[in-house]
PDB file with one MODEL, atoms N, CA, C and O in Angstrom:
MODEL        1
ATOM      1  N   UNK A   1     -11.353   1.858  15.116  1.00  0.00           N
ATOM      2  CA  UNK A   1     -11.359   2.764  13.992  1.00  0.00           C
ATOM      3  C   UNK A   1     -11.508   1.968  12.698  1.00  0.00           C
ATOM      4  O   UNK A   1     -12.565   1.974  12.067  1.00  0.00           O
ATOM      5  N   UNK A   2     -10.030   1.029  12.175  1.00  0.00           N
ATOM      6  CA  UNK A   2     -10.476   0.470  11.083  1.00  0.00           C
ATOM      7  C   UNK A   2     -10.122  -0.976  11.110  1.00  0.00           C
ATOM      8  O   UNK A   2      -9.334  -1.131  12.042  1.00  0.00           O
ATOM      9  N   UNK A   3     -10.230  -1.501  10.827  1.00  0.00           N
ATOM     10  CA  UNK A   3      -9.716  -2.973  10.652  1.00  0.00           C
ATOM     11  C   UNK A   3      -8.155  -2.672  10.513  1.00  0.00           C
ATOM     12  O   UNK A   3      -7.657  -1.595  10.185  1.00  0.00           O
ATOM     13  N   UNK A   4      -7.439  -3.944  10.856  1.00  0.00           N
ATOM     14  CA  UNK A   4      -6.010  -4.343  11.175  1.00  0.00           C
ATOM     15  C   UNK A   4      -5.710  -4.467   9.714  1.00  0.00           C
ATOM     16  O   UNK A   4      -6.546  -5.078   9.048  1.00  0.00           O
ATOM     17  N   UNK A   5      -4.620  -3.973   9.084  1.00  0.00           N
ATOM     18  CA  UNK A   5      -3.278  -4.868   7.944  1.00  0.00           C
ATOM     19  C   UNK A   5      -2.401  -5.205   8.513  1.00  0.00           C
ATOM     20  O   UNK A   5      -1.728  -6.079   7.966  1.00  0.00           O
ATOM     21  N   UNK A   6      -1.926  -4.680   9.954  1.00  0.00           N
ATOM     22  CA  UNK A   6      -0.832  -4.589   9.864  1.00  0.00           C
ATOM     23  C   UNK A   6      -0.843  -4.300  11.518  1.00  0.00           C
ATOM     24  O   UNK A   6      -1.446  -3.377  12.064  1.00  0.00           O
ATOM     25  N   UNK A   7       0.104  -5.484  12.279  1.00  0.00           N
ATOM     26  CA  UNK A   7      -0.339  -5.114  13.778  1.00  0.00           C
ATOM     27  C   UNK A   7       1.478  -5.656  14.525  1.00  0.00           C
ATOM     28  O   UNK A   7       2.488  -6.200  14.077  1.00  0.00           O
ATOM     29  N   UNK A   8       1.036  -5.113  15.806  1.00  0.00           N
ATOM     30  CA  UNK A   8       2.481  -5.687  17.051  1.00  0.00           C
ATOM     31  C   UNK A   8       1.779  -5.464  18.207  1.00  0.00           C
ATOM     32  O   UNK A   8       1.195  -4.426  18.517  1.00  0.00           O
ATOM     33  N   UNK A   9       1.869  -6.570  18.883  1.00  0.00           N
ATOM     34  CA  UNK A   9       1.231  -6.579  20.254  1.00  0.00           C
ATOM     35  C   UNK A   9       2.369  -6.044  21.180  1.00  0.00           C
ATOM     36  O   UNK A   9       3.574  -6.020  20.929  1.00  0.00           O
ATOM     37  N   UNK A  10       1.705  -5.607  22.335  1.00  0.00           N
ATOM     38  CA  UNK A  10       2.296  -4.978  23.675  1.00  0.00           C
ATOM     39  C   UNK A  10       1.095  -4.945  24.891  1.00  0.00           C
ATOM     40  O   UNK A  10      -0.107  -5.154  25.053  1.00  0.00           O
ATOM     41  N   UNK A  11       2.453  -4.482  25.701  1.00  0.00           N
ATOM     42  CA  UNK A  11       1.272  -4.381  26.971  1.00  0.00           C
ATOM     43  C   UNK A  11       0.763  -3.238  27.322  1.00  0.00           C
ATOM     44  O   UNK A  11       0.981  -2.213  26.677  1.00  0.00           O
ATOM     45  N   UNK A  12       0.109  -3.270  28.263  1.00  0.00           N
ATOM     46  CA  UNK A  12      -0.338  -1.923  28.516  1.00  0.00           C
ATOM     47  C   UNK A  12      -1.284  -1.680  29.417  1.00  0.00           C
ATOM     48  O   UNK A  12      -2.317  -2.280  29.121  1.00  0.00           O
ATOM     49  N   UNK A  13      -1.390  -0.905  30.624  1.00  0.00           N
ATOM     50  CA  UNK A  13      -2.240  -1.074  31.741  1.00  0.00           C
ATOM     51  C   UNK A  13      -2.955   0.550  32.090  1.00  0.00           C
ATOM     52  O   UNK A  13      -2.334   1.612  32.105  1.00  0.00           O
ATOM     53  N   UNK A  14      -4.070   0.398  32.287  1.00  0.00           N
ATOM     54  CA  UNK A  14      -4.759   1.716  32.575  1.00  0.00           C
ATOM     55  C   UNK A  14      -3.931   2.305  33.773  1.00  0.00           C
ATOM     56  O   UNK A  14      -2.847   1.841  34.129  1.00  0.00           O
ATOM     57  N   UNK A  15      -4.474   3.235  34.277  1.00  0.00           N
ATOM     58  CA  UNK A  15      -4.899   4.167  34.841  1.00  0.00           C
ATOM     59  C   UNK A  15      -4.803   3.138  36.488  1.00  0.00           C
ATOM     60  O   UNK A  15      -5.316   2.056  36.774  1.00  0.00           O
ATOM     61  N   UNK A  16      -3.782   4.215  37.407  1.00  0.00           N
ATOM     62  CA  UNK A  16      -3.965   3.389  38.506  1.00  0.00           C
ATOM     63  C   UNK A  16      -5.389   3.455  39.372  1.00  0.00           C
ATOM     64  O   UNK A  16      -6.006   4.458  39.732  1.00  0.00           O
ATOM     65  N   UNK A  17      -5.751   1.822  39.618  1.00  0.00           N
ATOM     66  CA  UNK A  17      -6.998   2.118  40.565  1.00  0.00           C
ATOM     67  C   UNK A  17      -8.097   2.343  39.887  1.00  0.00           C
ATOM     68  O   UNK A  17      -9.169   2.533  40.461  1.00  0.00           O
ATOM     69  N   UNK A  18      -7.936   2.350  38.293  1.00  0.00           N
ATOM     70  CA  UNK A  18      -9.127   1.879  37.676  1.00  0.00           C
ATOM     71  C   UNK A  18      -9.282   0.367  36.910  1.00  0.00           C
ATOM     72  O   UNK A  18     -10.299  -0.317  36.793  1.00  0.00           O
ATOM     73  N   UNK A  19      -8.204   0.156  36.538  1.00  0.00           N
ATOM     74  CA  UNK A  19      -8.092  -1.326  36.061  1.00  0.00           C
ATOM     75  C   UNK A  19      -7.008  -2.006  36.162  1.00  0.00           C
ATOM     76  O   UNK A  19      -5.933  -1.561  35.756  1.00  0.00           O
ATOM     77  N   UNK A  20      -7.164  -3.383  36.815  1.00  0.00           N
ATOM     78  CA  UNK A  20      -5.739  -3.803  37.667  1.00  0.00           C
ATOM     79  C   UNK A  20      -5.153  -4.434  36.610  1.00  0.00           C
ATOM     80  O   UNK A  20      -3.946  -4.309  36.407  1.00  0.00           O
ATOM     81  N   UNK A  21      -5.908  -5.145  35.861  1.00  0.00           N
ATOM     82  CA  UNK A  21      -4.958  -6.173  34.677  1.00  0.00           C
ATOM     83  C   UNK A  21      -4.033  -5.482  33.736  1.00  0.00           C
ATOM     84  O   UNK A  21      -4.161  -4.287  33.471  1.00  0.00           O
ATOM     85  N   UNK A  22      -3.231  -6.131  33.305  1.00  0.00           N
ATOM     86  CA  UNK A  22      -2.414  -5.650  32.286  1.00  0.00           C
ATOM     87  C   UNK A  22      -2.986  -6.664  30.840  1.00  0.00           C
ATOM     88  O   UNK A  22      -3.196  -7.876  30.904  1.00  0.00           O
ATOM     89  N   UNK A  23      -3.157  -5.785  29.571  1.00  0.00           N
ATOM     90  CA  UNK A  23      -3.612  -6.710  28.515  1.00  0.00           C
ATOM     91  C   UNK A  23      -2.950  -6.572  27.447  1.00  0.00           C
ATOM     92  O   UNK A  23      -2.415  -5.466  27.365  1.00  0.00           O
ATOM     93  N   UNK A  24      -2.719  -7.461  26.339  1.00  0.00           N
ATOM     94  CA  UNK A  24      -2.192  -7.035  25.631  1.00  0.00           C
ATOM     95  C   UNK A  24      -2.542  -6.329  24.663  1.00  0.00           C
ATOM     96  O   UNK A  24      -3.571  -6.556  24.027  1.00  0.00           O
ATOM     97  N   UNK A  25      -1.883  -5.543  24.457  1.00  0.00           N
ATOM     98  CA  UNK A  25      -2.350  -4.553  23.058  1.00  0.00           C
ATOM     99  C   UNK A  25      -1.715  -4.115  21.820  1.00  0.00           C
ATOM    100  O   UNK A  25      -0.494  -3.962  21.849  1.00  0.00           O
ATOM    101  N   UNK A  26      -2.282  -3.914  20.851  1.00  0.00           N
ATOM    102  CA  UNK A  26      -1.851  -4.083  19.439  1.00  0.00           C
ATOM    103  C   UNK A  26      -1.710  -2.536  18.744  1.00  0.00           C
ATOM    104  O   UNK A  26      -2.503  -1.633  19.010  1.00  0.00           O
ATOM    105  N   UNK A  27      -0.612  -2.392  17.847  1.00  0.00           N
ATOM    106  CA  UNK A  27      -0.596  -1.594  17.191  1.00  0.00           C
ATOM    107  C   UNK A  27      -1.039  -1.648  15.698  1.00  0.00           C
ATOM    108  O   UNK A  27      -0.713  -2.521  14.893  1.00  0.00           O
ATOM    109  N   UNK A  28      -1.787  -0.637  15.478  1.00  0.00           N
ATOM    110  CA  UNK A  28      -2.830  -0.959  14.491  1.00  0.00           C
ATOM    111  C   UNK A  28      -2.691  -0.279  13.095  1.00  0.00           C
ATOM    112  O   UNK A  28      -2.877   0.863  13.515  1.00  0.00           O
ATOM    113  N   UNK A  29      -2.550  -0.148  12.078  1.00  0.00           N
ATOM    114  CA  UNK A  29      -2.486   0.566  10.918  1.00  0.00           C
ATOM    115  C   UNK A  29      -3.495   0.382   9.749  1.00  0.00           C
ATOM    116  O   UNK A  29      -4.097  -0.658   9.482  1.00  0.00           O
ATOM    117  N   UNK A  30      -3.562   1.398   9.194  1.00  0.00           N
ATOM    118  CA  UNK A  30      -4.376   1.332   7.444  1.00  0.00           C
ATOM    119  C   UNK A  30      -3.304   0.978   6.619  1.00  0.00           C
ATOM    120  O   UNK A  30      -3.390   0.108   5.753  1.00  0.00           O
ATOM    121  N   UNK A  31      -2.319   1.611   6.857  1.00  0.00           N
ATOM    122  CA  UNK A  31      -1.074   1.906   5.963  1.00  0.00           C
ATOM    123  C   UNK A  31      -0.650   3.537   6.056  1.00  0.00           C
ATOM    124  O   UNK A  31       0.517   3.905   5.928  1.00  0.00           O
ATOM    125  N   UNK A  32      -2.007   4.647   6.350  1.00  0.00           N
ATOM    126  CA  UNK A  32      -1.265   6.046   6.749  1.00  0.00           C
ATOM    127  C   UNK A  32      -1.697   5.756   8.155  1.00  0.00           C
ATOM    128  O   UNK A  32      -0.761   5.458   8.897  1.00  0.00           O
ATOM    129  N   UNK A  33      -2.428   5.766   8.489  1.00  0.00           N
ATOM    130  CA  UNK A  33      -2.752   5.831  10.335  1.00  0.00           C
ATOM    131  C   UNK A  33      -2.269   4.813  10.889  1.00  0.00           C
ATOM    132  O   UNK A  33      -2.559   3.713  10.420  1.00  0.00           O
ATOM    133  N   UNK A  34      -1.279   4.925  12.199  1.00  0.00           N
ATOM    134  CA  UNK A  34      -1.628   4.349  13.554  1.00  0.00           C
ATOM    135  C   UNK A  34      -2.283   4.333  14.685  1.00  0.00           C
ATOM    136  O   UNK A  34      -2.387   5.418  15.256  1.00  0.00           O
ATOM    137  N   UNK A  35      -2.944   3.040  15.369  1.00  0.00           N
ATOM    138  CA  UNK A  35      -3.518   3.597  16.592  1.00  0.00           C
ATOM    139  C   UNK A  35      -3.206   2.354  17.348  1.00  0.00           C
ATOM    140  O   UNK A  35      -2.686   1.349  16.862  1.00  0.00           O
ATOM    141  N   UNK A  36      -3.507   2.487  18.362  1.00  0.00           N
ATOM    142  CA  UNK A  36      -3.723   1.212  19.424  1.00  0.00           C
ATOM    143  C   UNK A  36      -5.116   0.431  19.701  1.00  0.00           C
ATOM    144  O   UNK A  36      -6.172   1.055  19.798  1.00  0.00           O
ATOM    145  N   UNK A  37      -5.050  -0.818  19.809  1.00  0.00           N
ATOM    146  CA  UNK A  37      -6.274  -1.117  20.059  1.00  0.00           C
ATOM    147  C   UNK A  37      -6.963  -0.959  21.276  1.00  0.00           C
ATOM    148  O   UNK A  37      -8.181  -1.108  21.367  1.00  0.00           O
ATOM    149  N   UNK A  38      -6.427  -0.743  21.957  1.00  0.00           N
ATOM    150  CA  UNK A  38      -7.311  -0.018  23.124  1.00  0.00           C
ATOM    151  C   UNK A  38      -7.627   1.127  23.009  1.00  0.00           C
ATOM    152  O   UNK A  38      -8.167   1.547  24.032  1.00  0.00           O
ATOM    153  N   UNK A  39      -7.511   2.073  21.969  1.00  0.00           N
ATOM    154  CA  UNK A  39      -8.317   3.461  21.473  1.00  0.00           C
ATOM    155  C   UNK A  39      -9.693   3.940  21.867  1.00  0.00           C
ATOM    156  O   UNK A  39     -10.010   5.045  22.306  1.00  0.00           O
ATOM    157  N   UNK A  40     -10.505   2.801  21.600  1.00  0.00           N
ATOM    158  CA  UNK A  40     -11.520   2.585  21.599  1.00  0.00           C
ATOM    159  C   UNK A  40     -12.623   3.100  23.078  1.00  0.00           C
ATOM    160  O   UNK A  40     -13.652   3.768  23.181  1.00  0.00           O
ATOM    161  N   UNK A  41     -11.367   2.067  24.418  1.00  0.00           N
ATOM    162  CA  UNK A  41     -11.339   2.148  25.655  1.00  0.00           C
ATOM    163  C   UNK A  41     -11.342   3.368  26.406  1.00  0.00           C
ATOM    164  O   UNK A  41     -12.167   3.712  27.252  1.00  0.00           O
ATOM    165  N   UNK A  42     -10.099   4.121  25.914  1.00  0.00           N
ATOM    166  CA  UNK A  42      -9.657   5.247  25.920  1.00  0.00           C
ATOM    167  C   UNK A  42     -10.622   6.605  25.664  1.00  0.00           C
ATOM    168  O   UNK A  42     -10.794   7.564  26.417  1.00  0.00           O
ATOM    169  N   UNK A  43     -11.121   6.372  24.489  1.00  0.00           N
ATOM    170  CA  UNK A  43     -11.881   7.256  23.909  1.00  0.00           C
ATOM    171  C   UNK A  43     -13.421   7.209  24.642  1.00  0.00           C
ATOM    172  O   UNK A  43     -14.104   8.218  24.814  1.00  0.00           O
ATOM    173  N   UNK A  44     -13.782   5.979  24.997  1.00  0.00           N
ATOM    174  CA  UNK A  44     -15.121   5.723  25.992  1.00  0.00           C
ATOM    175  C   UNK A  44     -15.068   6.499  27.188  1.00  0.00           C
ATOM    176  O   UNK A  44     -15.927   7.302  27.554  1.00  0.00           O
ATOM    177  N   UNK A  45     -13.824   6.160  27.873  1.00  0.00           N
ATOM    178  CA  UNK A  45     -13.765   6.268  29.281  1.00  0.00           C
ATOM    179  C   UNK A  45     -13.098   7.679  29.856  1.00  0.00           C
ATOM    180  O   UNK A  45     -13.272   8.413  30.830  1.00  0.00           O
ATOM    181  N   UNK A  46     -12.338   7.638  28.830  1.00  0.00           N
ATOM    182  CA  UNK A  46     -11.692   9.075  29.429  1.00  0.00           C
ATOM    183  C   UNK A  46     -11.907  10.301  28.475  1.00  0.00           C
ATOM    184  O   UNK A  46     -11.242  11.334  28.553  1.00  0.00           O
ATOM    185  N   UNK A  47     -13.158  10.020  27.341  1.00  0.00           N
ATOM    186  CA  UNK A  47     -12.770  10.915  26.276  1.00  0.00           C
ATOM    187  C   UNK A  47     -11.837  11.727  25.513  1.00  0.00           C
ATOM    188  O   UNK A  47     -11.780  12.906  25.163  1.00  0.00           O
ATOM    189  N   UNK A  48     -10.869  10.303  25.328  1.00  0.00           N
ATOM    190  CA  UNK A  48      -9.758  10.871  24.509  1.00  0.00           C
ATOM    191  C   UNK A  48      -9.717  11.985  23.237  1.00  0.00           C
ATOM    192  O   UNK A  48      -8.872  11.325  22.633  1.00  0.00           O
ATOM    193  N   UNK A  49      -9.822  12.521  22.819  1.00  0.00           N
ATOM    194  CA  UNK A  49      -9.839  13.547  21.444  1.00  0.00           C
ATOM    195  C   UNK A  49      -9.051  12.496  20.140  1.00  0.00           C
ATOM    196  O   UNK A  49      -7.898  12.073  20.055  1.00  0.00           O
ATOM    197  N   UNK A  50      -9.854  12.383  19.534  1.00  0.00           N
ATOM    198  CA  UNK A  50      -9.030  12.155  18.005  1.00  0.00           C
ATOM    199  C   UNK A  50      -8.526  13.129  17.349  1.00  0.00           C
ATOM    200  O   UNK A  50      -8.828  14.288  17.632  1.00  0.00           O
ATOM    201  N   UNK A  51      -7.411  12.735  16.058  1.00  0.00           N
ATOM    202  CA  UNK A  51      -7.235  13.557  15.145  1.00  0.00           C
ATOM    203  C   UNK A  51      -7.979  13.507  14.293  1.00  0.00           C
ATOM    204  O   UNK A  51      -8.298  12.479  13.697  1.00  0.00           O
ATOM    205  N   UNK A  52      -8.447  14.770  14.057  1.00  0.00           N
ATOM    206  CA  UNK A  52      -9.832  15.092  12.833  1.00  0.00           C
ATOM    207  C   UNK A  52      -9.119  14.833  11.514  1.00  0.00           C
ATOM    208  O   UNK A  52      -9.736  14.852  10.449  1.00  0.00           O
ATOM    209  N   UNK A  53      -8.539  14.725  11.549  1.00  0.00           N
ATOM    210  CA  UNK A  53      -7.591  13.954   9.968  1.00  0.00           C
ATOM    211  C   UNK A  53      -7.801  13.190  10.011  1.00  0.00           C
ATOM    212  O   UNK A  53      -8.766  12.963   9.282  1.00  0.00           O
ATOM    213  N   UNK A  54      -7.258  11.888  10.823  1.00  0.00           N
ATOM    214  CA  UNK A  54      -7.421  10.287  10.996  1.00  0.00           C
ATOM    215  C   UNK A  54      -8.708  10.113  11.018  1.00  0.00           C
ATOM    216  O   UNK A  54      -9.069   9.045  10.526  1.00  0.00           O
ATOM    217  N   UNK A  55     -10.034  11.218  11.668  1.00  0.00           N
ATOM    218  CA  UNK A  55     -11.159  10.370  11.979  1.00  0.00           C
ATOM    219  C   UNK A  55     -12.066  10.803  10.335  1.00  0.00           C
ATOM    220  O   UNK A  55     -13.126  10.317   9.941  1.00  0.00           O
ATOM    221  N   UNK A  56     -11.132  11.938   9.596  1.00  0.00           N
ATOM    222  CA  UNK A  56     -11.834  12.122   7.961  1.00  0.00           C
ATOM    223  C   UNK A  56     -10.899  11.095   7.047  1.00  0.00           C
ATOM    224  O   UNK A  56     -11.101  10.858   5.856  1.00  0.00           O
ATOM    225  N   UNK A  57     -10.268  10.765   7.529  1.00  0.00           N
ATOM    226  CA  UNK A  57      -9.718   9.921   6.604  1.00  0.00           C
ATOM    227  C   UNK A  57     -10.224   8.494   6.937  1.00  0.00           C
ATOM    228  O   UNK A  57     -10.320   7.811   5.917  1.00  0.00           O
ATOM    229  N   UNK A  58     -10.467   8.049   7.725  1.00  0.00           N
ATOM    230  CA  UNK A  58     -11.093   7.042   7.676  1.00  0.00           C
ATOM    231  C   UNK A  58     -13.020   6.969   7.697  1.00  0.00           C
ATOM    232  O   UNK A  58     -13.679   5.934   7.590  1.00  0.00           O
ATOM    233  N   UNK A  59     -13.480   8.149   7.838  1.00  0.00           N
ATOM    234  CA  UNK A  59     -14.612   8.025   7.157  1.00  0.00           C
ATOM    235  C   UNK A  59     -14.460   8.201   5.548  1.00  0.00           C
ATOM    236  O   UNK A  59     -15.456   7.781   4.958  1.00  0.00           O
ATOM    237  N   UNK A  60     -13.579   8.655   4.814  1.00  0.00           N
ATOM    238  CA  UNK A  60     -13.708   8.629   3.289  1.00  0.00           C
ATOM    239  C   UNK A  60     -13.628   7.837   2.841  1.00  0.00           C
ATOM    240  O   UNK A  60     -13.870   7.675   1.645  1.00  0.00           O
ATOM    241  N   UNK A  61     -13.202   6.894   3.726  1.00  0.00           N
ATOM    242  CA  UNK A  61     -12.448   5.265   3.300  1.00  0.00           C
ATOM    243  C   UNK A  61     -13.730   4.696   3.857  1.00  0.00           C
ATOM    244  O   UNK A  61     -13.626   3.621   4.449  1.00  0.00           O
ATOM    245  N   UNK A  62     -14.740   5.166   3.774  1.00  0.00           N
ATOM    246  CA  UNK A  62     -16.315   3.885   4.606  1.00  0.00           C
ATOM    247  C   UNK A  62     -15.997   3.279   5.594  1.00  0.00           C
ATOM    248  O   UNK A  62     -16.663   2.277   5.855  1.00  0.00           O
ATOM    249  N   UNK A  63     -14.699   3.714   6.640  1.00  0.00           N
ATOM    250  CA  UNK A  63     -14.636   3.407   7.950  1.00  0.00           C
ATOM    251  C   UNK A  63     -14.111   1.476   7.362  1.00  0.00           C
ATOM    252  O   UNK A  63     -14.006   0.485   8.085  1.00  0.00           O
ATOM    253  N   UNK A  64     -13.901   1.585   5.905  1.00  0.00           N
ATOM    254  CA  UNK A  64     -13.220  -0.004   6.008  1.00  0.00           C
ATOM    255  C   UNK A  64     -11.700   0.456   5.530  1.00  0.00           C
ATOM    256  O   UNK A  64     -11.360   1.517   5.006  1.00  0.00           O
ATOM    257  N   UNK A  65     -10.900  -0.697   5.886  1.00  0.00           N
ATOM    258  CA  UNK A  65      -9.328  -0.531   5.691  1.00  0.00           C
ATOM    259  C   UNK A  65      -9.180  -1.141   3.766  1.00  0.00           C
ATOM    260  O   UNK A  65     -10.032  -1.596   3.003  1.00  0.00           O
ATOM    261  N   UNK A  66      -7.753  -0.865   3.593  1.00  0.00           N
ATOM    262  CA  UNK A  66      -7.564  -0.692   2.269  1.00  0.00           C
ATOM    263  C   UNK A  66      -7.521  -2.004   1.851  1.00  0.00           C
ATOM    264  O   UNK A  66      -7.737  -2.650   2.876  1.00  0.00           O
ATOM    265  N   UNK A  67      -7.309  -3.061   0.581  1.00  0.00           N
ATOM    266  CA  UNK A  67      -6.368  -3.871   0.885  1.00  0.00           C
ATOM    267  C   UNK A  67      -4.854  -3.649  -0.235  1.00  0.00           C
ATOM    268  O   UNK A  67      -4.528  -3.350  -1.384  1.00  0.00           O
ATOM    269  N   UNK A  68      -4.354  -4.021   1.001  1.00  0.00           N
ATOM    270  CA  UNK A  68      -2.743  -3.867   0.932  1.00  0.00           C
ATOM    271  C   UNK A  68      -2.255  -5.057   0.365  1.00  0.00           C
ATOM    272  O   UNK A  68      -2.502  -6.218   0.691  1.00  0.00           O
ATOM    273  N   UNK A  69      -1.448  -4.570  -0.626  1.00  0.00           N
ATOM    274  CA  UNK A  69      -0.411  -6.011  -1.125  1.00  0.00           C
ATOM    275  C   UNK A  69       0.840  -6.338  -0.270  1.00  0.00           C
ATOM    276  O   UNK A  69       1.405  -5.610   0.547  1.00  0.00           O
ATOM    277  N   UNK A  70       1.100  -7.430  -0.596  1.00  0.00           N
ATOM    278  CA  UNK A  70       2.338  -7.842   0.274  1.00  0.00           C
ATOM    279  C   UNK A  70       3.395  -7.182   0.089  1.00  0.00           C
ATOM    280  O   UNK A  70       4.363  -7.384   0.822  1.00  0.00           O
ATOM    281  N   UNK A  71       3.446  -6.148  -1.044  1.00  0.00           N
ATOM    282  CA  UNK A  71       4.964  -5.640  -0.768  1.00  0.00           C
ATOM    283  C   UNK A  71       4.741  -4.071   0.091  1.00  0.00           C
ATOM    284  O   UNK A  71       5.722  -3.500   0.569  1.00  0.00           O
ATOM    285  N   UNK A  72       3.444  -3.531   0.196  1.00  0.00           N
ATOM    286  CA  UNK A  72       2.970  -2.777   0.801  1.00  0.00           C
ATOM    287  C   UNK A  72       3.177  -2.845   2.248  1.00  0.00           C
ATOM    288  O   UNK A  72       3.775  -2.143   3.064  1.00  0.00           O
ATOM    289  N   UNK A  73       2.088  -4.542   2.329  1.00  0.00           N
ATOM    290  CA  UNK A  73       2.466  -4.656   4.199  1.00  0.00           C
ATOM    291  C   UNK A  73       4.130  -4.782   4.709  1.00  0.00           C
ATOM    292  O   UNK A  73       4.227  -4.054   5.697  1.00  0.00           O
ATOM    293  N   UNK A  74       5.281  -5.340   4.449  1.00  0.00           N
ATOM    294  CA  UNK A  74       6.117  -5.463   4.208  1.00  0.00           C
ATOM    295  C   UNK A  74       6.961  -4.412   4.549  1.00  0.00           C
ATOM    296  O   UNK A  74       7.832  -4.431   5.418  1.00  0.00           O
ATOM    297  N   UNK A  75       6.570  -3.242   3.615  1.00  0.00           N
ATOM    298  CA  UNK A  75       6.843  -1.882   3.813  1.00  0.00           C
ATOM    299  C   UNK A  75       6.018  -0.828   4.892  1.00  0.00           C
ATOM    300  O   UNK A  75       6.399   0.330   5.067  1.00  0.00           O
ATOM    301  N   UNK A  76       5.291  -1.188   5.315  1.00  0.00           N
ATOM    302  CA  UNK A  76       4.785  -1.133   6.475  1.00  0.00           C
ATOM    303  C   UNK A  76       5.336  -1.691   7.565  1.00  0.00           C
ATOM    304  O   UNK A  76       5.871  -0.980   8.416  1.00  0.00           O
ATOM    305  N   UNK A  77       5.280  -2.938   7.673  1.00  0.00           N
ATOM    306  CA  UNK A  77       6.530  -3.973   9.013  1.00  0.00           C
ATOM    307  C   UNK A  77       7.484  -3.328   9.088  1.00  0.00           C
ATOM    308  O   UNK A  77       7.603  -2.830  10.207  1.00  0.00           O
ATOM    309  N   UNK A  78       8.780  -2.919   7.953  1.00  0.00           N
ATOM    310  CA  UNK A  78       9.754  -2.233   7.592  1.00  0.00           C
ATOM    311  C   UNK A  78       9.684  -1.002   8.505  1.00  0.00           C
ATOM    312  O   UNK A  78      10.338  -0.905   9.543  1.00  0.00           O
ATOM    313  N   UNK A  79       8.789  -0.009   8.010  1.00  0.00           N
ATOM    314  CA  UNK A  79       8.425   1.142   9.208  1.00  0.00           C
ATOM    315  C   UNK A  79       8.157   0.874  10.438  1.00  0.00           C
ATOM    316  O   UNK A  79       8.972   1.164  11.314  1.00  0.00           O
ATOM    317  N   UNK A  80       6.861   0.217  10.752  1.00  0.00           N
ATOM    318  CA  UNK A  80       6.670   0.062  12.019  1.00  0.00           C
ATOM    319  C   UNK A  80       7.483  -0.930  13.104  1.00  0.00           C
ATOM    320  O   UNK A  80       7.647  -0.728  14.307  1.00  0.00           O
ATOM    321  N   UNK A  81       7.728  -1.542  12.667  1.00  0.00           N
ATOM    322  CA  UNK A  81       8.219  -2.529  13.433  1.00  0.00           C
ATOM    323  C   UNK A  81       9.593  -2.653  13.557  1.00  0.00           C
ATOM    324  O   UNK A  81      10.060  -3.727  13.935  1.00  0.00           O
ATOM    325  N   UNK A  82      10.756  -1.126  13.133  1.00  0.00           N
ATOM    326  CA  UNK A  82      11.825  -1.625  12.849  1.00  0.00           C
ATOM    327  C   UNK A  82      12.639  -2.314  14.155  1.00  0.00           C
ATOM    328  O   UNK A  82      12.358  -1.981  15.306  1.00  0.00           O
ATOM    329  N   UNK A  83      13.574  -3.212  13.879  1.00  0.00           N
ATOM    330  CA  UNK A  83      14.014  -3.644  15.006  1.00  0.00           C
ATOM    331  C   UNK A  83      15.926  -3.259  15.175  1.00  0.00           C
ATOM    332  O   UNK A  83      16.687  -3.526  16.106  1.00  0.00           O
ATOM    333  N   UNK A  84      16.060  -2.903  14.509  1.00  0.00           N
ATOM    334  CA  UNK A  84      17.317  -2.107  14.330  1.00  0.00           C
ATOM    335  C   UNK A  84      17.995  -1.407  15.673  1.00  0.00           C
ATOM    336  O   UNK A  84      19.151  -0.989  15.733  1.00  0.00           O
ATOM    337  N   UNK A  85      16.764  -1.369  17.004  1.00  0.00           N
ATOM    338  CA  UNK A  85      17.360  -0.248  18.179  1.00  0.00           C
ATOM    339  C   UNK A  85      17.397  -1.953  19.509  1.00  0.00           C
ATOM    340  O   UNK A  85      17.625  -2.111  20.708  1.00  0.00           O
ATOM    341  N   UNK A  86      17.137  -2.581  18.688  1.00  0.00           N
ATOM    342  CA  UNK A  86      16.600  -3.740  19.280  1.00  0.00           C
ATOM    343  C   UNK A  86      18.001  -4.378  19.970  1.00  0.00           C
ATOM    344  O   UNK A  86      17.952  -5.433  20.603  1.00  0.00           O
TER     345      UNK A  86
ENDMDL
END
């Protein structure tokens, strides 16, 4: 969808009996949207549905990501990544 600011890897494995590996995969943001980087995969193979929000909001944006200042990404990590349940 858009370029990375702001990411956390994980794992994550298809579909049994279609793909044996496990790879890692990233969580992806603008700063309003999340997605995974295997979206992409997803959306090829199994024709996932997007949200028509996320997919107009990132065409208004020329399909490029914002750039974010550091107290932005920060506040982003803060959200996404909290580790507080940890």
């Amino acid at each position: 969808m858009l370029d990375v600011e702001a990411s956390q890897a994980g794992q994550s494995a298809d579909q049994p009996g279609t793909r044996a590996d496990r790879r890692t995969v990233l969580r992806l943001t603008d700063g309003q949207w999340f997605w995974y980087s295997d979206l992409a995969h997803y959306v090829e193979c199994y024709h996932v549905t997007l949200d028509e929000r996320s997919v107009q909001h990132a065409r208004s944006r020329n399909w490029s990501p914002p750039q974010l200042t550091h107290d932005e990404l920060v506040e982003i990590g803060d959200t996404m990544f909290d580790d507080e349940d940890v």
